[in-house]
N, C-alpha and C positions, 0 to 999 in steps of 0.2 A: 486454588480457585483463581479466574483471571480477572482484574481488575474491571473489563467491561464485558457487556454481555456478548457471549457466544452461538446461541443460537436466538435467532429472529425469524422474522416472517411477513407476511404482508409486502405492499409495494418497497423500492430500495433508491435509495439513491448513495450511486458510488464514486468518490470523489476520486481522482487518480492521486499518483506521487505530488507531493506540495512542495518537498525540499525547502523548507523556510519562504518560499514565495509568499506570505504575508498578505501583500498587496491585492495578488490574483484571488486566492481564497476569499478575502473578503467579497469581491464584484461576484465571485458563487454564492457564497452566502445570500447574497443580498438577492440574487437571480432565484433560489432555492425560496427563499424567504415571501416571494409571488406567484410560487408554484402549485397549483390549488391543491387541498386535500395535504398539505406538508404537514401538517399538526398526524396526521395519520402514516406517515413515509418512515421509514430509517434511513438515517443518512451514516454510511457505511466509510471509514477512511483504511484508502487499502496499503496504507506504511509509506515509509517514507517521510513522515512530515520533518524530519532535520537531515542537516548539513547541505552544504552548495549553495544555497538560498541564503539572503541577507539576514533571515530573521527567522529561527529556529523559534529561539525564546516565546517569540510574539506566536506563532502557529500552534504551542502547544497551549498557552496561554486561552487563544482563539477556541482551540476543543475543549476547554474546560469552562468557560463561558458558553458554547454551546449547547454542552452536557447540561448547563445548568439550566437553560432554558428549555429544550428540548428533551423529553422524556427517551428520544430513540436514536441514538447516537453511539456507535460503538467504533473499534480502530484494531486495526488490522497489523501485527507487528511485521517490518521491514526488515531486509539487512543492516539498515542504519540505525535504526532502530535498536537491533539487537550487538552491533557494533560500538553502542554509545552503552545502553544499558552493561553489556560485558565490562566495558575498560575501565567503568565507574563500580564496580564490584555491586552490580544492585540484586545479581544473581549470581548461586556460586557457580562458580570458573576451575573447571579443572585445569591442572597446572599446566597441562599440555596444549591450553589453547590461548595464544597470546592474543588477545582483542586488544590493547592499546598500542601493539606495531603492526597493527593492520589499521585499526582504527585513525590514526591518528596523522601518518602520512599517507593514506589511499583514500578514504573517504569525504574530502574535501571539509574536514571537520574545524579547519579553523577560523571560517562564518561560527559556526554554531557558539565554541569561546566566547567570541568575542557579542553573539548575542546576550551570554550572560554575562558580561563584564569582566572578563578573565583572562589571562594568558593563555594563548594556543600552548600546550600540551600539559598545564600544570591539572592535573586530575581531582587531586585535592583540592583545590578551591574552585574546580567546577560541581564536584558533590558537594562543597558547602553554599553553594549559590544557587543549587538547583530546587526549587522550590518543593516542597513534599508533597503537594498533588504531584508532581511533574515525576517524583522520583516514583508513588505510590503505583500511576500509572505504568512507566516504562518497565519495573522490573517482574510485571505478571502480563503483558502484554499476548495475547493469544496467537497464534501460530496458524489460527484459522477460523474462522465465522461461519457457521453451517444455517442453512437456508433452505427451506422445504423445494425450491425450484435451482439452487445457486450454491453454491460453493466460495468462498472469498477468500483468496491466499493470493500473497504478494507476488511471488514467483510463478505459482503453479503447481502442479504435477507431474509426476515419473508415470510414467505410458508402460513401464516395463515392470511395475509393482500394483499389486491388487489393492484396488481403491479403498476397501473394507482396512486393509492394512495399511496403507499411508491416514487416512480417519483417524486410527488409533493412536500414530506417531504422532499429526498432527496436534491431538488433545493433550498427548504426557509430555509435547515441548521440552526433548531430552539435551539439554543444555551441554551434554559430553558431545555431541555432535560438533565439531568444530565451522563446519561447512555445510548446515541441514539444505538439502538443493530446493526443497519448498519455498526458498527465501533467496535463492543466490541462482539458481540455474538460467542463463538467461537465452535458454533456445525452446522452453517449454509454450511460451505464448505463439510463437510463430506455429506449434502440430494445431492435430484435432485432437479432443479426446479422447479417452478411451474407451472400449466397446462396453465396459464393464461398472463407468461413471454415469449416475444416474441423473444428474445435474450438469446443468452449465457453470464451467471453472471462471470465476472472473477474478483475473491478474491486473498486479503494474509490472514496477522492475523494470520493464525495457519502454526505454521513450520510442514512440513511434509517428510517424507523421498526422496521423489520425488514431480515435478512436477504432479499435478493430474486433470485429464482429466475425470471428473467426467459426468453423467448424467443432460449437460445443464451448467454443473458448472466445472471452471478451478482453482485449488489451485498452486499458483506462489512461495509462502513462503518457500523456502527449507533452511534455515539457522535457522529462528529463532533471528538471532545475534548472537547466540550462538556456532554454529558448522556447517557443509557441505559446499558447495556451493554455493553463491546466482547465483540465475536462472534468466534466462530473455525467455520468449514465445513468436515466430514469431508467424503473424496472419495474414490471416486464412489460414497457413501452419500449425498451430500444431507442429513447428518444437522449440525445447529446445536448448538455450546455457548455458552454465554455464560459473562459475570466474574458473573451473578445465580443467582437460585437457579433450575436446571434440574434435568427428572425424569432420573433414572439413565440412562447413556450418550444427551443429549441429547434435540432434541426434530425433530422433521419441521415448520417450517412450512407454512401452506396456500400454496398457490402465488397469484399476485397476479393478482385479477380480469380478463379480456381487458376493454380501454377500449371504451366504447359508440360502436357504428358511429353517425357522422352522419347525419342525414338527408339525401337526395338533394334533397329542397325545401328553399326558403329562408322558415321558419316570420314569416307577417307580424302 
């Protein structure tokens, strides 16, 4: 059973990657917090929320404070996520898949340490400092949040596997998976869905310069951790807030150019 709830319904609000940005989530928060009808909203986190970011600790802290105020709050598990839960043994690990040399020099995970007071790579006394909501959470973390209009996975979807059958992967969260692409594929936001997806797929994973309103598919990630924004999408307004300065109750992006047909010649 996953620690927060899996399937919801009614309006949404989807917050993109937070990467310990702290800072930024709060100014959402606080933007969410004036958005009318929010006591009635889920407010949806689509993973991500550690490493890269100055303040892991403080962000998971912030959804558990949320949670507690707020009846309708669920969290969507990342590759970082499952990067951090793996190398801390909070799920079993088959031997074949080494999360703390992946973890640990690739995912910018030495903010998150030192969020919790700890030496970058000491394992053991980042499980003993992580607090037991924080651990309770991470290691049942859902693979996916299903929604009678919507879909919510970090990555996305495989175009070339039957939707009814990634559903079911998505639920049993096969932890032998070294590489599940639900969480890690990062050219899934950029297609459209598939003919066979009955909902709209809404992802992070890849930071992009905007919110994107793709064919079927919504990309939430505008940071990265790294720089812009973080965004948060009302649902099904289509309506964008950011952590910057937006016009009163958000703004509509333009929806993103259809790419130029190739030519049927080969230009010599």
């Amino acid at each position: 059973m996953s620690s927060v709830p899996t399937r919801i319904d009614g309006p949404v609000a989807v917050i993109g990657d937070v990467h310990g940005q702290l800072d930024k989530l709060e100014r959402v928060i606080a933007k969410l917090g004036r958005t009318p009808g929010i006591a009635d909203r889920w407010i949806v986190f689509i993973g991500d929320l550690v490493d890269r970011g100055p303040d892991s600790k403080g962000v998971i802290d912030k959804y558990c404070d949320l949670a507690s105020r707020h009846d309708k709050v669920t969290w969507v598990c990342g590759n970082h996520e499952l990067g951090m839960a793996g190398s801390l043994g909070l799920f079993d690990v088959p031997d074949f898949v080494d999360w703390p040399g992946r973890w640990l020099p690739y995912y910018d995970s030495e903010v998150t340490f030192e969020s919790y007071g700890v030496p970058h790579g000491d394992l053991d006394a980042l499980r003993e400092a992580l607090p037991e909501e924080h651990a309770r959470l991470m290691k049942d973390l859902p693979w996916s949040v299903e929604h009678g209009q919507y879909l919510f996975v970090h990555a996305g979807l495989d175009n070339n596997l039957p939707f009814a059958t990634q559903i079911q992967i998505l639920r049993a969260r096969d932890y032998s998976l070294a590489h599940p692409p639900w969480l890690f594929d990062k050219q899934f936001v950029f297609g459209a869905k598939a003919a066979d997806c009955p909902v709209t797929v809404v992802v992070g994973h890849v930071p992009l310069p905007q919110v994107r309103f793709g064919p079927g598919i919504i990309g939430t990630d505008t940071t990265g951790g790294v720089q812009g924004e973080l965004s948060c999408v009302l649902l099904p307004e289509n309506v964008v807030i950011t952590s910057g300065d937006d016009p009163p109750g958000g703004h509509r992006p333009p929806p993103p150019r259809p790419p130029k047909k190739k030519p049927w010649w080969r230009p010599w």
